[in-house]
Every structure is written in C-alpha cells, then in structure tokens.
Residue, then its C-alpha position, 0 to 999 in steps of 0.5 A: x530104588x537107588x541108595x541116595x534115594x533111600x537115605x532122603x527117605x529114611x531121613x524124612x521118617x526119622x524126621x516125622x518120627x521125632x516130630x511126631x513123638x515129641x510131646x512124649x520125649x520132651x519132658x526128658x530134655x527140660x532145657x526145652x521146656x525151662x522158660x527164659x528169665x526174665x528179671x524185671x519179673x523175677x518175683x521169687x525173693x518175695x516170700x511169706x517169710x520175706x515181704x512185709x506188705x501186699x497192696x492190690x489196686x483194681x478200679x480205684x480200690x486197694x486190698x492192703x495185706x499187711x503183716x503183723x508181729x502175731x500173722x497177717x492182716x487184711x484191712x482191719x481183719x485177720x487175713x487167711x494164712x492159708x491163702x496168704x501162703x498160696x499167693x506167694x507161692x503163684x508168684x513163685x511158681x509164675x512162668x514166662x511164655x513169651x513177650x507179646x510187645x514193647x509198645x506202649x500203645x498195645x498196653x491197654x489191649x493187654x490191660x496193663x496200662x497204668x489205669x488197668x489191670x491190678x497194681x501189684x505192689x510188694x514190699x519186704x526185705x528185698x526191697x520194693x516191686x510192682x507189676x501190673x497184672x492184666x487180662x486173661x490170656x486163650x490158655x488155662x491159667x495163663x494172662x498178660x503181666x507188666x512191670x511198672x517201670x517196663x514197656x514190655x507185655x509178656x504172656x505169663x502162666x500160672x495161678x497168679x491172676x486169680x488170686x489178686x483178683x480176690x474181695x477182701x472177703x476171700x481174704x480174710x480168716x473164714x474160722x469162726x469157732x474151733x474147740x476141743x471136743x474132748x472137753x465138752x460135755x454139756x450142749x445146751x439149745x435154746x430157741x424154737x426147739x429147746x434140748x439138751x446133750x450131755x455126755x463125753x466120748x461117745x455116750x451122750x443122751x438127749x432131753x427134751x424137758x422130761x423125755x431122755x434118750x440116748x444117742x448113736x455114737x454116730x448121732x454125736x459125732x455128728x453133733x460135735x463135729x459141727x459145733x468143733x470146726x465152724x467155718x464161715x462161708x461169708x460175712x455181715x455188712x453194716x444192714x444185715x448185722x442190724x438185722x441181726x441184732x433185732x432178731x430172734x436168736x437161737x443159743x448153744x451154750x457149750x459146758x466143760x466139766x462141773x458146768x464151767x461154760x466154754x462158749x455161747x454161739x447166737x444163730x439166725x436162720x436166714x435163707x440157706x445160711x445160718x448167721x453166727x455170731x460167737x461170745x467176745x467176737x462182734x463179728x457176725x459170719x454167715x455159715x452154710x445151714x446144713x454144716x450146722x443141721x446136726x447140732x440144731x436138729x438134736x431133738x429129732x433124735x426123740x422121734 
C-alpha cells in the first residue's frame, strides 16, 4: 500500500475516532457546550433577593406574586418560599438552544404570540422584564420563549415552563400546622372515637374512659410526628368550606404543661382526605387521610 494512501486512511480514522468519541470528551471542552447569550433573554438579574413582583397571565387569568415586608405573597395568600425560591432559580438556570425564527407570522406555531403562551412579567431592582413563554418543545425540559418587545423565538431548555404553568394553589403555603413535640403532653380526641394521650418523651398511655394502656415508643412517635408537621395536599373552595362547616367534626386539642391548651384542630373525613381546619385560621386544608391515621386511630392500640 502506498504511504499517500496510508496517510488518507490514518486520517479517516482519526477522523471517526473523534467523532465517535465525542459525547465522552466534550464535557472537557466547555466552550462547546456554553450556550450563546442572548440579552434580551438575560433573566439572572432577576432574583429572590432582587424582584419585588411576579405577574403570570395565561388565557385571560393573572397569578400575582408579590413581596411583602414579612415574605411573599400569592393573590391574598402566603406564597411558598420554597417554591418561590425555585422559580427564580429556572430563570437563572434558563439556557439557549437555538433561535428557531424572526418572523412574526411563526409566533403563534410557538405559542408566544401576544395572546398565547404565558406573559411573564418581572419587576425589581433591575427594572422591569417580560417575556412570553410558550409551548413545550420535542426534548425533556426544553420549550419556545419570546421577549415582548422582540420578533425573535428561540428554543430554550430548563425548568422554567412548569413552574409558570402552576394554579395559585401549587403557590401557595401548603403548611397547615407545626409544633414542638417537646412540649406536648396531653392529646385529646373527641368525635366518633373518644381518648385520650398523655405523656412526654417517649412514655405516653392511652385511655379510653376507664381502660389505660401504654403505648410503644414507636406507637407515639408516630402519633406525634402526624400531629407536628401538617401539610396540606390542597385547599377548600367557597361550597366545600360550607360543607364543612355544617358537618359533624372530630377535635384534637393539643396541652402543654399544667393543661395550658396549645392548639385545637377540627377534622372532616371526606373520601381519601381529611379537611382541617386549625384555631385563629379560617382556612380549611385538605390533608391526605393517611398522614393523619396514626393520631386519629389512637384508640386501636387498646385492642
């Protein structure tokens, strides 16, 4: 074989060889990978610490989060710092794939012409921004985004898109009790089943009018984890608040030392929920039943 030959050869597998070994050595290069900037999409100024407001509009409805001197809110609610805190950190960690178009007629194909997509609207420190977010694009976690005031539609990646897509429930503080379970020691439950629980640390009994027994410290561990940490899986509207009202309740007033009452929790069971509601709170939470099935099936541990 002659050498020119060789050489075209050894060049056509060195050739296949990079290619074929790219994915593997690429991460090495991160100039290869680094997105290019676009500034009309430049979003990292806006932060937790640096926006005052947050304005979603979708279809004619507006999700207004706002912040206040003690956190942040969502229309009249507490919003979920948690999740407040993950939406600005999607729209910092919002990357460019690639512009898909300049031509306003493609707009609504991407759903972010000026009556699609959601408006997303930021106002802060750094001034004000709004882009429009549109439709889902074919990778995992990518979709279509615009700046209002731009023709151009870029293909962007990141979790951005399901979080402005939220209700104002996904919003809104899910925390519907937290206590110190050092400082309970008296459970008192009122309704269908009737017990009481009483106790400090690990040593707490069960009684039933007459009957007494004591329980397994993993029995009241489980008892007082359900009762210290309550989160809500939703919330009431209007109707099922009324119902809720007009129902028969069970109570569990919760004692501290020298019987000082610490709090008094009112329960509806209703399909696979149980709806809550706690003193000096007009809210009524829905709570999944079974995170509350230790403290409400106390009794059982007389059988």
């Amino acid at each position: 074989m002659k050498q020119q030959h060789i050489r075209i050869l050894s060049g056509i597998f060195i050739l296949l060889f990079i290619i074929a070994t790219y994915p593997y050595w690429k991460t090495y290069f991160s100039f290869l990978n680094k997105p290019a900037v676009v500034s009309e999409l430049e979003l990292k100024g806006f932060t937790f610490d640096t926006t005052n407001k947050v304005s979603l509009k979708h279809g004619g409805e507006e999700i207004l989060l706002s912040k206040k001197a003690d956190g942040w809110q969502v229309a009249n609610y507490t919003a979920n710092i948690v999740q407040v805190k993950d939406f600005f950190s999607s729209l910092k960690d919002t990357e460019v794939i690639s512009l898909v178009s300049k031509n306003p007629e493609n707009q609504k194909e991407y759903e972010v012409s000026s009556d699609s997509g959601t408006l997303v609207m930021l106002s802060g420190q750094k001034g004000d921004k709004s882009i429009i977010v549109g439709k889902e694009g074919s990778q995992l976690n990518s979709f279509y985004v615009r700046a209002i005031n731009s023709f151009s539609v870029y293909w962007v990646k990141g979790s951005l898109f399901q979080k402005v897509t939220q209700t104002t429930s996904d919003w809104r503080d899910k925390t519907v009790l937290t206590l110190d379970k050092s400082k309970i020691r008296k459970i008192v439950v009122d309704g269908v089943k009737q017990f009481t629980l009483t106790g400090a640390d690990s040593n707490w009994k069960v009684a039933v009018l007459s009957q007494e027994k004591e329980i397994p410290a993993s029995q009241s561990a489980a008892f007082l984890d359900s009762l210290t940490n309550i989160q809500a899986s939703g919330f009431t509207d209007e109707k099922e608040k009324q119902e809720f009202i007009q129902s028969t309740k069970t109570s569990v007033t919760v004692f501290g030392d020298k019987e000082e009452k610490i709090v008094q929790i009112l329960m509806v069971m209703k399909d696979s929920n149980i709806w809550v509601q706690v003193s000096g709170n007009t809210e009524v939470y829905k709570v999944v039943a079974s995170n509350l099935a230790p403290i409400l099936n106390g009794s059982e541990s007389l059988k």
